[in-house]
C-alpha positions in Angstrom: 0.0 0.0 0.0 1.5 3.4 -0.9 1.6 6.0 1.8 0.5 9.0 1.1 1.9 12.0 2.0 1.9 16.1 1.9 4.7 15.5 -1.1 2.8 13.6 -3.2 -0.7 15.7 -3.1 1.4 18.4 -3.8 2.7 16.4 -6.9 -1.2 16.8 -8.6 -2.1 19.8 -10.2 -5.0 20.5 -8.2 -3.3 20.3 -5.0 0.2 22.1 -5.7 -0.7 25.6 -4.4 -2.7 24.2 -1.5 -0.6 24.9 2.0 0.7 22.1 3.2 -0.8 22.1 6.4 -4.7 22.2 4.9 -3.1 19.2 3.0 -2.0 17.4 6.3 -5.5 18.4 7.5 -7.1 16.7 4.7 -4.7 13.3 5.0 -5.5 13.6 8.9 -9.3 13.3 7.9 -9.2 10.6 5.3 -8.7 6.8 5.2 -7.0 4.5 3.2 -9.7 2.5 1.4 -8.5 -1.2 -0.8 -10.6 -2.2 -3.2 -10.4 -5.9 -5.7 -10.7 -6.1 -9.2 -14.6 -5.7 -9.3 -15.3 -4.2 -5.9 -18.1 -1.7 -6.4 -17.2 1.6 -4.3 -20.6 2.9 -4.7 -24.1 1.7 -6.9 -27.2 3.3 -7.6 -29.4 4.6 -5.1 -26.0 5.0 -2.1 -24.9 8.0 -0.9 -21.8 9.7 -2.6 -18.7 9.5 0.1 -15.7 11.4 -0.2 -13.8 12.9 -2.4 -11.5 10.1 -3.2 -8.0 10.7 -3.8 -7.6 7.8 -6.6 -3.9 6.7 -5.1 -3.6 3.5 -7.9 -5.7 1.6 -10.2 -8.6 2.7 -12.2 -12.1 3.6 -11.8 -14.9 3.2 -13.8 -18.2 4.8 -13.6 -21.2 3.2 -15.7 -24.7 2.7 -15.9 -26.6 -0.3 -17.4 -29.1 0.4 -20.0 -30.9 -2.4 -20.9 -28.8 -4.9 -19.7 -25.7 -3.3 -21.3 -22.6 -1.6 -19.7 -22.5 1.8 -20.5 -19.0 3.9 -19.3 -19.3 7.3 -19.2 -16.4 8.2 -17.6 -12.9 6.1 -16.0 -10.5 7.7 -13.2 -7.2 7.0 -13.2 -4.2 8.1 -10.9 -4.5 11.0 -9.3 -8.0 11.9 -10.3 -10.5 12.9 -7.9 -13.8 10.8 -7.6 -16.9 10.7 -5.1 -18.5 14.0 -3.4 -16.6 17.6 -3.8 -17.7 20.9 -2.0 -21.2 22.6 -3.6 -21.6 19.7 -5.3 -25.6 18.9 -5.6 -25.3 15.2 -6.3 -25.8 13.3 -2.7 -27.1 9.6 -4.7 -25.5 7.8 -6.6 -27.2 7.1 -10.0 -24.7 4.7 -11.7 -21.8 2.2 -10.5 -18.3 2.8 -9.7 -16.2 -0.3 -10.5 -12.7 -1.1 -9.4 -10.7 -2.3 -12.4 -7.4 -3.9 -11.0 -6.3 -3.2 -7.7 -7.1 -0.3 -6.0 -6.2 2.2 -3.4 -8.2 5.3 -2.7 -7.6 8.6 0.2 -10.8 8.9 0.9 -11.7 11.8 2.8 -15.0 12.2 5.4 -17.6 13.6 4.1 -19.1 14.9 7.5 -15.7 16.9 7.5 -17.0 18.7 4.5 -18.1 21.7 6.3 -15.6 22.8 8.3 -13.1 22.2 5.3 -15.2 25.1 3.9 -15.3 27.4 6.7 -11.6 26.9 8.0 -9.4 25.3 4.8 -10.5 28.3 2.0 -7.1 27.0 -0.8 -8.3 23.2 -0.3 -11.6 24.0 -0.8 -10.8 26.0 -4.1 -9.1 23.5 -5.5 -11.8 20.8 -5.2 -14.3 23.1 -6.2 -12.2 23.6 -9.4 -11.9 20.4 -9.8 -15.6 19.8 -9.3 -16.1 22.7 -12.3 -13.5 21.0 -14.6 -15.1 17.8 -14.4 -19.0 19.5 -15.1 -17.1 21.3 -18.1 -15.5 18.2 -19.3 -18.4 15.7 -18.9 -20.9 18.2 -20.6 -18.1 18.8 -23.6 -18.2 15.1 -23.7 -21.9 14.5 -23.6 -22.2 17.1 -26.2 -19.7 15.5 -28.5 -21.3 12.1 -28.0 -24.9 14.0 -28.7 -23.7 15.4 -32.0 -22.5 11.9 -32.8 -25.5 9.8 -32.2 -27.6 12.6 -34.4 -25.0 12.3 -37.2 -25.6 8.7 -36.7 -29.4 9.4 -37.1 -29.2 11.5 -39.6 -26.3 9.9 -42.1 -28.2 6.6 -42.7 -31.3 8.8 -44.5 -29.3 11.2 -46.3 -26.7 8.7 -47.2 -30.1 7.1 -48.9 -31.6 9.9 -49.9 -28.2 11.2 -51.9 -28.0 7.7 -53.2 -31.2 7.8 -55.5 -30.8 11.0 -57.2 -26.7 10.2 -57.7 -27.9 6.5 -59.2 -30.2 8.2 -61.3 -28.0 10.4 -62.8 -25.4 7.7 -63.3 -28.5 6.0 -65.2 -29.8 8.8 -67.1 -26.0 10.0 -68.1 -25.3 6.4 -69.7 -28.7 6.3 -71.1 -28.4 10.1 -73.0 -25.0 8.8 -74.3 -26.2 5.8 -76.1 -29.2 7.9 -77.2 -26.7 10.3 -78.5 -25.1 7.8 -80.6 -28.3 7.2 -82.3 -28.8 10.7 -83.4 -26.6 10.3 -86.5 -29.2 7.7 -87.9 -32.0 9.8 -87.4 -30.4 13.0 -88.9 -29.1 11.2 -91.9 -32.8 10.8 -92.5 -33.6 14.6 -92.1 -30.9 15.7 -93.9 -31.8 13.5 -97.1 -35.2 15.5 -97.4 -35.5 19.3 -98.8 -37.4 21.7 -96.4 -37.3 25.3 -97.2 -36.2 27.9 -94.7 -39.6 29.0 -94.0 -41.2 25.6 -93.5 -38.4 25.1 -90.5 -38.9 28.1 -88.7 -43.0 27.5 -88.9 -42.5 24.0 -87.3 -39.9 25.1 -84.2 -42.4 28.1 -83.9 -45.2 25.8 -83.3 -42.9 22.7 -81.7 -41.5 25.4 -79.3 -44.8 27.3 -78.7 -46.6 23.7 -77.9 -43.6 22.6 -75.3 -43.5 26.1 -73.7 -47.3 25.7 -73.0 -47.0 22.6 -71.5 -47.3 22.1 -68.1 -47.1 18.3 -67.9 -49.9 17.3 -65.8 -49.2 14.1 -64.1 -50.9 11.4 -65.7 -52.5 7.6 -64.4 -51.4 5.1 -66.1 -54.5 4.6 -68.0 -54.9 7.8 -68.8 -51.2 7.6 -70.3 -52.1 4.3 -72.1 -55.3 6.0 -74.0 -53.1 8.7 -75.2 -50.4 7.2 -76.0 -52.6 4.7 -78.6 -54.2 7.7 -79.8 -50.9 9.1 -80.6 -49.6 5.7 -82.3 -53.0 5.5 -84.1 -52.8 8.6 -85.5 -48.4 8.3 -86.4 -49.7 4.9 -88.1 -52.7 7.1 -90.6 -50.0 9.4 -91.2 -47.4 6.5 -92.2 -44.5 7.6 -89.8 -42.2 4.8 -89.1 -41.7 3.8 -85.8 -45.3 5.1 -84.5 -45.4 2.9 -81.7 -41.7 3.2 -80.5 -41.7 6.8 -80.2 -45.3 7.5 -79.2 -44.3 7.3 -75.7 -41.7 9.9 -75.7 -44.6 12.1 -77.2 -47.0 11.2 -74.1 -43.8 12.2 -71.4 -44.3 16.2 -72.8 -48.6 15.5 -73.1 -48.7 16.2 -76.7 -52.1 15.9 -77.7 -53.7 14.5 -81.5 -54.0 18.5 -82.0 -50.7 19.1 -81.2 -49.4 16.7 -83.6 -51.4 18.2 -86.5 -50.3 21.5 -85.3 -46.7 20.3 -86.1 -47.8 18.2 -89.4 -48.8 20.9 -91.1 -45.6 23.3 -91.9 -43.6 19.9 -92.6 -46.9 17.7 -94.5 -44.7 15.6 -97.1 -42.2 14.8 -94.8 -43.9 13.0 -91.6 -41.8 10.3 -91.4 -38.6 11.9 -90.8 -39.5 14.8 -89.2 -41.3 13.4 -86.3 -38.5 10.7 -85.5 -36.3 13.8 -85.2 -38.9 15.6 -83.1 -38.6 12.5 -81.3 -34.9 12.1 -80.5 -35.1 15.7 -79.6 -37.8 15.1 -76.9 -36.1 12.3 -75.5 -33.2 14.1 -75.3 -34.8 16.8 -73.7 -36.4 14.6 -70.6 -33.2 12.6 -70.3 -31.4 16.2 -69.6 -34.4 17.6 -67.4 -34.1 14.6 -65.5 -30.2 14.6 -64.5 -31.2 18.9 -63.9 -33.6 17.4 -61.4 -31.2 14.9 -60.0 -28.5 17.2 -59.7 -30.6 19.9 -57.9 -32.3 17.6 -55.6 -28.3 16.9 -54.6 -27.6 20.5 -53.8 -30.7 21.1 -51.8 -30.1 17.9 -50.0 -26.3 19.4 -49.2 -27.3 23.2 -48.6 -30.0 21.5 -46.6 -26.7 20.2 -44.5 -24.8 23.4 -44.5 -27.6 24.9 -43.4 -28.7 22.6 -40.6 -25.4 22.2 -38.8 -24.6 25.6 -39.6 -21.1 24.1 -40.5 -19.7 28.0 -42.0 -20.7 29.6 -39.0 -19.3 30.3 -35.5 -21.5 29.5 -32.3 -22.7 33.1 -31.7 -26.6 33.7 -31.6 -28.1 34.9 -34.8 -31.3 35.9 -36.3 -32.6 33.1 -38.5 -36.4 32.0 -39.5 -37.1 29.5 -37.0 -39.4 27.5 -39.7 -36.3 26.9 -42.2 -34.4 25.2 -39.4 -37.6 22.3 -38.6 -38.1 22.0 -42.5 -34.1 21.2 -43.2 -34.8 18.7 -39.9 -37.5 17.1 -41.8 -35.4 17.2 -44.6 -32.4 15.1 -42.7 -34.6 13.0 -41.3 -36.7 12.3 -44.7 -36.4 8.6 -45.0 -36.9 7.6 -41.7 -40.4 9.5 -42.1 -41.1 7.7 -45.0 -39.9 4.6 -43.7 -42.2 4.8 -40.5 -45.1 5.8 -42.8 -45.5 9.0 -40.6 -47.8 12.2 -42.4 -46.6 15.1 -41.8 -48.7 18.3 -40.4 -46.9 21.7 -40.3 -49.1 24.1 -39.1 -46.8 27.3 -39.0 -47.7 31.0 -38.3 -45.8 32.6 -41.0 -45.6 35.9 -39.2 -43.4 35.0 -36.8 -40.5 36.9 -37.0 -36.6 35.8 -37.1 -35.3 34.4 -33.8 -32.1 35.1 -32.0 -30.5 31.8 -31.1 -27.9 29.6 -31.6 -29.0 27.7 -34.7 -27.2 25.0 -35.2 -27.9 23.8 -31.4 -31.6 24.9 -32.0 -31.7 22.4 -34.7 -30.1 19.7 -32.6 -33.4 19.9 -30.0 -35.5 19.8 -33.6 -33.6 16.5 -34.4 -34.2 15.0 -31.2 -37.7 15.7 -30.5 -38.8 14.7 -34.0 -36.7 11.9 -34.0 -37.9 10.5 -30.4 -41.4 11.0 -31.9 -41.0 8.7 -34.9 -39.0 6.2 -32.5 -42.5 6.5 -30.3 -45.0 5.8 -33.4 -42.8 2.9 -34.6 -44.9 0.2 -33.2 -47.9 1.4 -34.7 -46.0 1.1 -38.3 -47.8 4.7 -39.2 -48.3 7.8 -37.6 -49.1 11.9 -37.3 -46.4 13.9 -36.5 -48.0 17.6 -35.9 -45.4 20.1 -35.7 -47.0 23.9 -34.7 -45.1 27.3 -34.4 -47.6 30.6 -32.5 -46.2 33.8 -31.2 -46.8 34.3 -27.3 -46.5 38.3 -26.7 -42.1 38.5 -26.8 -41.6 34.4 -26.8 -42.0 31.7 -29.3 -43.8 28.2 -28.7 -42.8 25.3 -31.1 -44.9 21.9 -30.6 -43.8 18.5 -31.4 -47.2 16.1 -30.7 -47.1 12.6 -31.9 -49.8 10.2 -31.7 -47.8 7.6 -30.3 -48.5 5.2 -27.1 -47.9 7.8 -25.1 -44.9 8.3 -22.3 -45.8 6.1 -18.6 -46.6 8.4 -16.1 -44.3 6.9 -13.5 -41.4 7.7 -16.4 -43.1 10.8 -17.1 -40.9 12.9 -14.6 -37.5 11.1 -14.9 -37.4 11.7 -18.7 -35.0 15.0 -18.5 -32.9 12.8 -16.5 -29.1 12.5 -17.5 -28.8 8.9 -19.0 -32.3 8.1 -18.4 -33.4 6.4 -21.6 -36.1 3.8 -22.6 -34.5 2.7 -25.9 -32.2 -0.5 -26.6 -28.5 -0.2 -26.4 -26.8 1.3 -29.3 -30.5 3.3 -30.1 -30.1 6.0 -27.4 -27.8 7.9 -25.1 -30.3 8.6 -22.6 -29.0 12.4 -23.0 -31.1 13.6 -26.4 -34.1 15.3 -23.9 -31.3 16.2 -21.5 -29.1 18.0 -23.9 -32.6 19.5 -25.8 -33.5 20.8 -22.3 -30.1 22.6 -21.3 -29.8 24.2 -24.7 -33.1 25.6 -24.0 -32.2 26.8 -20.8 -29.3 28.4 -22.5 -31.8 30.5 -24.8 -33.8 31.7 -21.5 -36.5 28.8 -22.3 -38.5 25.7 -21.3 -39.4 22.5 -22.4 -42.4 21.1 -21.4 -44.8 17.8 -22.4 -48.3 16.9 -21.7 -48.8 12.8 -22.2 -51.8 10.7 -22.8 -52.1 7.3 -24.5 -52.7 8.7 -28.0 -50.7 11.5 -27.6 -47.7 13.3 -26.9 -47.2 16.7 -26.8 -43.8 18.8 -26.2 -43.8 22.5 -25.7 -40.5 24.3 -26.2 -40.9 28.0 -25.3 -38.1 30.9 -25.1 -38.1 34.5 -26.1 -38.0 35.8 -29.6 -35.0 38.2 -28.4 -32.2 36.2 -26.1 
């Protein structure tokens, strides 16, 4: 067993500009404590002893979620562990586990008070060690917070970026082989004799019909009527490949009018003619396709920027509150479509820009919305209401789901650090605790209201922090 003396406190940071007799004091009013591999120094629901001077060995603090060891936190040494000065905490919520042999100082906690009143350095240096560990353990919980969203959120957007990126890698290949035909087809064209004015009467009247269009979305019977008429009408008219390229006719809604329209500059050369109109068309969807792709890409990634705020620093801004829940929605996309969850945004647009922290705002937007599709999951559908008002100089923001509801002997425990109802690996047990302290930061509240059916949380804080 190592003795411990005045020399070797002095030797930890904390402790080097304490005098040494408050240091003797503190030795003269601790104990020596040996603990096994495995030995528990405290579990949930004990009282919190000390502080402990962590003399050798480690120390591990965890909680079991589920079943499953969680460590949040392991003491090595010459940390500090157990109760410090101010210090709130008197229970113990999780376990503290000897790993390998250990010694602990460990100093009596009814000797607290009159280390305050009479020992003023030791005190101040356990009550800085007490706000470097908050400071520490909240950076961490934080960081680990960010990580499980970006965990949430990367499986969705990694799907939705996938479908619009395939189908440009699909439309891309396709326009190239189309392109390749287009030699064929203008061969054709150029073997026939149009005159000048003929040319400029048909892309007068091809332009003026596509301009027009506004490409109503058709069933597919509705397609399939129109696109016989179309062939029907290629096949009076003797135009070679009717069939084949009535379809690319239907995609732009050409109607039998249309076509006649187009006929009638160009009448003794159908054949041709149309099979160019054709390639064109096709041409012309393939291209508006990989445009609609590629933009669906860069809203998905603004979307991002935007959301985390990734070019901006952590000052409070003004921002529209209602762009920050969309891009949410927008992150979490497929998991709302994969919970077959509607969607009801019921927003008063006159709300005016908020000062805030926006990327953190949208953090308490991911988790709420996110533990509300976790909550309808059993149901395999849902509602997921989300409702912005103006209250005099504050803003409310709801989040109601109409879930199973949250137990009423949970319902007060579920701000609670760690506290979490999920499966390992699914939850942190820190998403309402971290959406509640950034609230606090922006002068707010959180509050919820739950009833078998429904679940209903309130964040409120002013429009001006």
């Amino acid at each position: 067993m190592h003795i411990v003396t005045v020399l070797w406190l002095k030797s930890l940071d904390f402790f080097s500009n304490v005098p040494d007799d408050q240091l003797q004091w503190f030795i003269d009013n601790s104990e020596n404590q040996l603990l096994n591999d495995g030995d528990y120094l405290t579990r949930p629901g004990d009282p919190i002893e000390g502080p402990h001077v962590l003399v050798a060995g480690k120390l591990s603090l965890h909680m079991l979620q589920n079943g499953s060891k969680r460590e949040f936190v392991m003491f090595n040494k010459g940390d500090i562990s157990g109760y410090l000065p101010y210090s709130r905490g008197k229970i113990s919520g999780g376990y503290a586990q000897a790993i390998g042999e250990v010694q602990l100082l460990s100093f009596h906690t009814d000797s607290i008070q009159e280390m305050i009143k009479d020992h003023f350095e030791l005190t101040q240096s356990l009550v800085h060690v007490m706000s470097n560990r908050v400071r520490e353990f909240t950076a961490m919980q934080q960081q680990n917070e960010k990580m499980m969203a970006l965990g949430k959120l990367s499986a969705g957007l990694a799907h939705e970026l996938n479908n619009p990126a395939s189908a440009i890698v699909r439309d891309s290949i396709s326009l190239k082989e189309h392109l390749r035909m287009g030699p064929e087809v203008f061969k054709k064209v150029a073997a026939i004799t149009i005159a000048e004015a003929q040319i400029d009467k048909l892309n007068e009247v091809l332009f003026g019909i596509l301009a027009s269009k506004e490409k109503p979305l058709l069933n597919l019977k509705q397609r399939m009527v129109l696109e016989d008429e179309i062939a029907d009408w290629f096949e009076a008219q003797n135009v070679e490949n009717g069939y084949a390229i009535a379809e690319s006719f239907v995609d732009f809604n050409f109607s039998v009018a249309d076509l006649e329209a187009c006929a009638a500059p160009v009448a003794e050369h159908l054949s041709p003619v149309f099979n160019w109109i054709s390639n064109l068309l096709v041409t012309e969807r393939m291209v508006e396709d990989i445009q609609e792709s590629s933009k669906r890409i860069a809203d998905l990634v603004n979307s991002v920027k935007t959301f985390t705020h990734m070019d901006r620093g952590m000052d409070k801004e003004y921002a529209d509150i209602h762009m920050g829940i969309r891009n949410t929605l927008t992150m979490l996309g497929h998991k709302i479509k994969k919970g077959n969850i509607t969607v009801v945004e019921e927003y008063d647009e006159t709300l005016p820009q908020i000062k805030g922290i926006i990327g953190e705002l949208n953090q308490v937007w991911t988790n709420l919305i996110d533990n509300a599709i976790d909550a309808m999951e059993p149901n395999q559908k849902g509602t997921l209401i989300l409702k912005t008002e103006k209250d005099r100089e504050f803003v409310n923001v709801f989040i109601i789901d109409d879930g199973p509801g949250i137990p009423a002997d949970i319902l007060s425990s579920i701000f609670d650090p760690f506290f979490t109802t999920k499966p390992m690996g699914k939850g942190t047990g820190m998403g309402l605790e971290v959406v509640q302290r950034i609230i606090h930061q922006h002068n707010g509240s959180v509050k919820v209201k739950s009833v078998p059916g429904r679940t209903e949380f309130m964040v409120c804080f002013p429009l001006e922090n």
